[in-house]
N, C-alpha and C positions, 0 to 999 in steps of 0.2 A: 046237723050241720046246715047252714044257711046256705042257700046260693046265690050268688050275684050275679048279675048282668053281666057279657063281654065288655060290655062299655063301661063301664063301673069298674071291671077290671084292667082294662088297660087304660083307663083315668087315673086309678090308684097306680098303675105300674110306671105313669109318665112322672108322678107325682113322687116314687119314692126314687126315682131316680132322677131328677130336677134335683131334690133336695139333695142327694148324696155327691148332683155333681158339683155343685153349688159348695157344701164343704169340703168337695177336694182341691176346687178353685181355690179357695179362702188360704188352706191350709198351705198351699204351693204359693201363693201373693204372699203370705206371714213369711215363710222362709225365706223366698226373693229380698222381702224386703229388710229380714236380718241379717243375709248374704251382701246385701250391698252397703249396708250399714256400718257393718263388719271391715271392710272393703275399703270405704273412704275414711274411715278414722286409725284404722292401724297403716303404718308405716310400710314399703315395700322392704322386704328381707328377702327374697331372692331376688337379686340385681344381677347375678353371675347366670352365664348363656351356657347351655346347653351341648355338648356336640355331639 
């Protein structure tokens, strides 16, 4: 088994988690921006309040 440098390892560990947080940004913007989507082109159906 190889070993790697501390630095080498928390370089790869900044890196896989950059990138993981980076596709959960993404992933959460795509919904957002299907939720609103969603939002402005259908009609409001519940107009009746609540008590």
């Amino acid at each position: 088994m190889m070993h790697v440098a501390a630095v080498d390892q928390a370089f790869l560990l900044l890196l896989v988690v950059f990138c993981l947080g980076s596709c959960l940004v993404r992933v959460f913007w795509e919904l957002e921006q299907v939720r609103a989507r969603r939002t402005a082109t259908s009609p409001r159906r519940r107009t009746r309040k609540h008590d």
